[in-house]
C-alpha positions in Angstrom: 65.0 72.6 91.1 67.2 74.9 88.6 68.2 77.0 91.7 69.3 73.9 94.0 70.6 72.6 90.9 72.9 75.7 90.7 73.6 75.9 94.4 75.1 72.3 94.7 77.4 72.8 92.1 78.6 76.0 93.3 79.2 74.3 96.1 81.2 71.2 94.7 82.8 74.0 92.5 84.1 75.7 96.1 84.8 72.3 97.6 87.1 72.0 94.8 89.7 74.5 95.5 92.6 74.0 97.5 91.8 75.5 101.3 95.2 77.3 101.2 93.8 78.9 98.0 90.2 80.1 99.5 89.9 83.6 100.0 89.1 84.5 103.7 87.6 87.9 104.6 87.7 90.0 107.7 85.3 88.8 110.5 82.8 90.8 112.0 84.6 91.7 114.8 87.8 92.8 112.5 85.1 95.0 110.3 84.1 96.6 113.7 87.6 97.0 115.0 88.0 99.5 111.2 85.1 101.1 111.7 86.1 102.2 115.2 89.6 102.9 114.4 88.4 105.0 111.8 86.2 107.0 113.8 88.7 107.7 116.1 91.1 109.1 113.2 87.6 111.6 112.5 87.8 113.0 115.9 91.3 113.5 115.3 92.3 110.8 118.2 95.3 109.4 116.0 97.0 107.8 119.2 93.7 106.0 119.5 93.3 105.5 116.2 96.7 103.7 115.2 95.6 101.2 118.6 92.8 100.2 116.5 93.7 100.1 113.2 96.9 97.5 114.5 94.1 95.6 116.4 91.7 95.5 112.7 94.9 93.9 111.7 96.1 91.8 113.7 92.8 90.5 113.1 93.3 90.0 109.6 96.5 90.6 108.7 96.7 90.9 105.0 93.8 93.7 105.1 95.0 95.9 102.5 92.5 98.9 103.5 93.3 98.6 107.1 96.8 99.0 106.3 95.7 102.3 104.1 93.9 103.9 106.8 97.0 103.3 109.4 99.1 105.0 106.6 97.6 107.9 106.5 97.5 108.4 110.3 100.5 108.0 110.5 101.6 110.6 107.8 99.1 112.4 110.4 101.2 112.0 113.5 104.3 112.4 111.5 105.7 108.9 111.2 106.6 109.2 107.9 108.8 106.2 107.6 105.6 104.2 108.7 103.3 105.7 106.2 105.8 104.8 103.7 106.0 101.2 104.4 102.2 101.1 104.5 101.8 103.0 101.6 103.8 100.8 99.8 101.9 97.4 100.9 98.4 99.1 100.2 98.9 100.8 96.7 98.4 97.0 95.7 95.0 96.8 96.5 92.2 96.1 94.3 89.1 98.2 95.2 85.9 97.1 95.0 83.8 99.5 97.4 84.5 103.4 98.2 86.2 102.8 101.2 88.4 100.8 99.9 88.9 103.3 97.0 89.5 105.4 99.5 92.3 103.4 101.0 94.4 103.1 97.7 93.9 107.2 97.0 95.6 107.8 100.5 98.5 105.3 99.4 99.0 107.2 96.2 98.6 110.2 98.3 101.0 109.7 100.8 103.5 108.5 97.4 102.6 112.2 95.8 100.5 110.6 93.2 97.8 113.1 93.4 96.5 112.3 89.7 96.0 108.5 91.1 95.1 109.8 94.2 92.1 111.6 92.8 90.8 109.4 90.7 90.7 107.1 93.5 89.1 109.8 95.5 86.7 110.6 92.9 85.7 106.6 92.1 85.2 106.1 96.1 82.2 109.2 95.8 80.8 107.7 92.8 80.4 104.1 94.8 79.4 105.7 97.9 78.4 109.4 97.8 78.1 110.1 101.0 81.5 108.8 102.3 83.0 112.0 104.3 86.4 110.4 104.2 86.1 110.5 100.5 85.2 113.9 100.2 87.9 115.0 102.9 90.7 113.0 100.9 89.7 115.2 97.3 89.8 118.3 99.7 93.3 117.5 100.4 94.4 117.0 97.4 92.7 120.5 96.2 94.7 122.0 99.3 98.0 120.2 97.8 97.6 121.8 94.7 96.6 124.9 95.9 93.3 125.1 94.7 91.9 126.3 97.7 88.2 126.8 96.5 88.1 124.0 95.5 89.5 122.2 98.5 86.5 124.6 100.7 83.9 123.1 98.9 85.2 119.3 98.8 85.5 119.8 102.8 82.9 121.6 103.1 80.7 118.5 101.4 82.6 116.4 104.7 81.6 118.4 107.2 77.7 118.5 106.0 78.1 115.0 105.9 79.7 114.0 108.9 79.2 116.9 111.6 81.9 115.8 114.2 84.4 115.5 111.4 87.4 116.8 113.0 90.2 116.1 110.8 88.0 117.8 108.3 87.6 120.9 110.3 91.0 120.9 111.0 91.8 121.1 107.6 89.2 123.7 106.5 90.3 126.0 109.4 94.0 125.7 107.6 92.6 126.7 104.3 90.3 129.2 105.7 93.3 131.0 107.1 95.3 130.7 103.5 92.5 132.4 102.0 92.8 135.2 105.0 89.0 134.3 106.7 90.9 134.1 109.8 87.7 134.4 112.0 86.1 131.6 110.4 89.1 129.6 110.6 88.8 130.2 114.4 86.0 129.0 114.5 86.3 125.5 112.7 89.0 124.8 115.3 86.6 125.9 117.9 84.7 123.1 116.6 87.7 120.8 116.8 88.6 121.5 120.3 84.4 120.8 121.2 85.2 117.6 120.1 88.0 116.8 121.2 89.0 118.8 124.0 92.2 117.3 124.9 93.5 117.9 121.3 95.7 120.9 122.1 97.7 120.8 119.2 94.4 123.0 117.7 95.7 125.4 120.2 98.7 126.3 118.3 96.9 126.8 114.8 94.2 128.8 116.6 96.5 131.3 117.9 97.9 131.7 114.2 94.7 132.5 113.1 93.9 135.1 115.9 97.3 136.7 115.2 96.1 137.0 111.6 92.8 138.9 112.6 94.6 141.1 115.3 92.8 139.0 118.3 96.2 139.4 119.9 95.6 139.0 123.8 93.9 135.8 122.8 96.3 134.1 120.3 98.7 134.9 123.8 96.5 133.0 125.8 95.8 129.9 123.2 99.8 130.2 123.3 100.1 130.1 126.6 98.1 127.1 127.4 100.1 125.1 124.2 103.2 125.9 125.3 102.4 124.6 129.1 101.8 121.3 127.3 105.1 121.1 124.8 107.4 123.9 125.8 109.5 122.8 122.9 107.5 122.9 120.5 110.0 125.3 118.9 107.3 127.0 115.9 105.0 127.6 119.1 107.5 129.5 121.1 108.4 131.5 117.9 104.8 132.2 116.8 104.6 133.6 120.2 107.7 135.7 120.2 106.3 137.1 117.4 103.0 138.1 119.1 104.2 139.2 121.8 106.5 141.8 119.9 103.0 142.9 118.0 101.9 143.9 121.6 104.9 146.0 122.6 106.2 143.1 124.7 109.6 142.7 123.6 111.3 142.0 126.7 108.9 138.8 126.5 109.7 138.5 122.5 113.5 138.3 123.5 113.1 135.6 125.7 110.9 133.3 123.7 113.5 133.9 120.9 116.6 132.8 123.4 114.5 129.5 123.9 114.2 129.5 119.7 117.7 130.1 119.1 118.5 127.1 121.9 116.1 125.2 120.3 117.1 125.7 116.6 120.6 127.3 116.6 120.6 128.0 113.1 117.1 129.9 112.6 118.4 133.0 111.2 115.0 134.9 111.3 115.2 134.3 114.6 118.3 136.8 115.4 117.2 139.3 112.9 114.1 139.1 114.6 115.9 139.5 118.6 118.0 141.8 117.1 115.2 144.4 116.4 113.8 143.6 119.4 117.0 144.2 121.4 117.2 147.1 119.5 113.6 148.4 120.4 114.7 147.9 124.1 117.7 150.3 123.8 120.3 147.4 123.2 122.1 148.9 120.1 125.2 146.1 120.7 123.0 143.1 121.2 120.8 144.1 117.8 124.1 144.5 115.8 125.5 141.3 117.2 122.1 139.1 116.3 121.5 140.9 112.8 125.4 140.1 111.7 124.9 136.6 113.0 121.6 136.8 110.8 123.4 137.5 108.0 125.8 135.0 108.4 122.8 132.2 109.2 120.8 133.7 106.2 123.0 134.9 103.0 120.0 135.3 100.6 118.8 137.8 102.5 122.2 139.7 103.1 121.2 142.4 100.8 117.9 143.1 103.5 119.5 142.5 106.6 122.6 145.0 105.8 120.4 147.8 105.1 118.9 147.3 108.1 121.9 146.7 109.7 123.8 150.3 108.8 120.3 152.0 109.7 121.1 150.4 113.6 124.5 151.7 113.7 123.7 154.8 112.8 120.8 155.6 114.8 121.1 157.8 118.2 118.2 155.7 120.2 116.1 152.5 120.0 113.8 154.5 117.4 112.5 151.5 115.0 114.8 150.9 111.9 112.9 152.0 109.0 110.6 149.3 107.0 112.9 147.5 104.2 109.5 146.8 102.5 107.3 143.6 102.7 109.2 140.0 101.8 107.1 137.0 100.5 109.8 134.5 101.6 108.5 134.0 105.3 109.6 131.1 107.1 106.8 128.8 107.6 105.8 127.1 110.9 105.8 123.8 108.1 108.3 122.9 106.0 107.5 124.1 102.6 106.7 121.9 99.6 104.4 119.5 98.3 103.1 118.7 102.5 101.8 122.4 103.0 98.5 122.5 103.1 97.7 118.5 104.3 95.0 118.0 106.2 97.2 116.7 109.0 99.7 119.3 108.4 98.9 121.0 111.8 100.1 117.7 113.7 102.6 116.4 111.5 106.1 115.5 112.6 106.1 118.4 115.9 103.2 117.3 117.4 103.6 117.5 120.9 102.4 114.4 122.9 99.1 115.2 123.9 96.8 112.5 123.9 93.2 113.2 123.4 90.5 111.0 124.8 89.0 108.2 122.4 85.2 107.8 122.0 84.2 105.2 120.1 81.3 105.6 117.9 81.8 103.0 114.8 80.8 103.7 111.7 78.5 100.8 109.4 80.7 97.7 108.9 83.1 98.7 106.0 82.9 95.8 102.8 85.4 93.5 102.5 87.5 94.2 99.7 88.6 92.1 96.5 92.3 92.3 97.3 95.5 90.5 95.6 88.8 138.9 120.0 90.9 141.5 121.4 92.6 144.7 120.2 96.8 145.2 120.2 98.0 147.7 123.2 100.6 148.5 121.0 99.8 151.6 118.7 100.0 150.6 115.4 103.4 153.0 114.5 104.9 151.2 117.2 104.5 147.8 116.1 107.5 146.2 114.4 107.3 145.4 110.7 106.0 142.1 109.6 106.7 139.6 106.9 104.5 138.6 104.4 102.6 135.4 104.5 104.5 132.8 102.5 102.9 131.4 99.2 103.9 128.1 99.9 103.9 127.3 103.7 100.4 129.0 105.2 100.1 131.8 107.4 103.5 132.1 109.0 105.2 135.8 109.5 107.4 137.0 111.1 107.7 140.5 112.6 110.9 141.6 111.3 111.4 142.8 107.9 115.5 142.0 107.0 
């Protein structure tokens, strides 16, 4: 009797409030449309993923952690002015499960809030422990802050939990190679690239990391096939113009540095990078012409490039110009800055247009929220010397020394 009792007047109680005041949550179907889109951003399918995460919300417009989730994926595919204006709608969400904790980390996130972020992060695992997003999320913020054992173990905890976890492997393969285990790198985008196959942005990263472990004939073939599919992809041609000079190649270095140069006029490394290489192929005129034009593109390194410079002029043949010792200030592949290191660095802004094949495979129903290889041919005192790998922006070098 007490428990009818108690049910009629909660009842009466409901019936009492205004209809435009009653709080409405997400269907079932919404809830399956998130738990699909978010699958699809865990294999790394962020073309199919942003589909679904517009449909979750056109189901139910006002869905706070939807909204999150489509902010992040787009920070992922480089929409940045879209994140932004998600971010912004989903930092006011009240969380009451992980995912939804989740949600409102990725909005601080994406608004450099990492202290917020984290704690968010760090609330989601204590609701839900074996959430892989929330795990991935704390491993990005680790990377951000360049705590990079602690961002191995946080993704490393995603992984165990979710197997097929691309976006996580993609990450950890990027940290992997920033703490120089370039073969294991290679082998969490192997992973990626097994799941989704048509995701050939991997492609590029891969052949960083092979570089990095002197697999050279294979980071030229991973380059290769990337550049087939986005032959602008300017760092790609670069990265390979830089390979290619480590194999002795640098009538092929030359050329991918023309298409650099017409890509990205204003790349100084990338004359004082053709100029050695014109150099190397018995062009003194060309290398002086490209390492002035260096100078002039890149002042702070005037003092490097002139020694260089006068070592050129002076030479009889296209013997290499003595090293100038090793620089840390490589360029990156990435911009620099508080970005490096983001688990969807490898596909922000550049990515080329390659879309990858959806699979859908949803996740349980979220909650509803409470919302207001191979050895170099070239012999090793032939090769060209090489920056060193920037603190800031990953792996990036470069095979001239200014």
């Amino acid at each position: 009797m007490a428990s009818l009792f108690a049910a009629v007047t909660l009842a009466a109680l409901f019936a009492a409030v205004p209809a435009h005041a009653r709080k409405k949550l997400p269907d079932r179907a919404a809830q399956k449309t998130l738990s699909q889109a978010v699958e699809s951003y865990h294999r790394a399918d962020f073309d199919g993923a942003i589909e679904r995460f517009n449909r979750a919300i056109a189901l139910y417009p006002d869905w706070k952690t939807a909204i999150a989730y489509r902010a992040m994926c787009r920070w992922a595919m480089g929409d940045k002015t879209g994140a932004a204006e998600d971010a912004e709608g989903a930092l006011k969400l009240r969380p009451n499960s992980g995912q939804s904790h989740v949600g409102r980390g990725m909005a601080r996130l994406i608004r450099k809030d990492l202290d917020g972020a984290q704690e968010d992060f760090e609330a989601a695992i204590e609701a839900e422990p074996d959430l892989p997003e929330a795990h991935y999320a704390l491993g990005t913020v680790s990377s951000m802050r360049g705590d990079l054992a602690g961002a191995l173990e946080h993704l490393d905890n995603a992984v165990r939990i979710k197997s097929n976890y691309a976006v996580a492997l993609l990450l950890r393969g990027n940290v992997k190679d920033r703490l120089k285990k370039f073969r294991d790198a290679v082998k969490d985008y192997n992973r990626v690239l097994e799941i989704t196959p048509r995701f050939t942005t991997v492609l590029y990263w891969r052949a960083k990391s092979l570089r990095d472990a002197k697999e050279y004939h294979k980071s030229l073939m991973d380059l290769d096939e990337f550049l087939e599919a986005a032959p602008d992809f300017v760092d790609g041609v670069y990265l390979r113009s830089n390979v290619r000079a480590l194999t002795g190649d640098y009538e092929g270095a030359v050329a991918d540095l023309d298409r650099v140069i017409e890509l990205e006029p204003k790349r100084g490394l990338a004359y004082s990078n053709r100029g050695l290489a014109r150099f190397r192929l018995g062009d003194k005129e060309g290398a002086v012409t490209d390492l002035r034009q260096a100078m002039a593109l890149d002042p702070k390194r005037k003092a490097q490039i002139l020694e260089v410079l006068e070592q050129v002029e002076v030479s009889e043949d296209a013997a290499a110009p003595k090293r100038a010792g090793r620089a840390r200030a490589a360029e990156p592949a990435e911009e620099a800055g508080e970005d490096a290191g983001v688990a969807v660095e490898p596909v922000q802004a550049r990515r080329p247009a390659v879309r990858p094949a959806p699979k859908a495979s949803a996740r349980p129903e979220p909650e509803a929220e409470d919302e207001a290889g191979s050895a170099a041919p070239a012999a090793e005192q032939d090769r060209p010397a090489r920056l060193g790998a920037s603190e800031e922006g990953g792996q990036e070098e470069a095979f001239f020394v200014p």
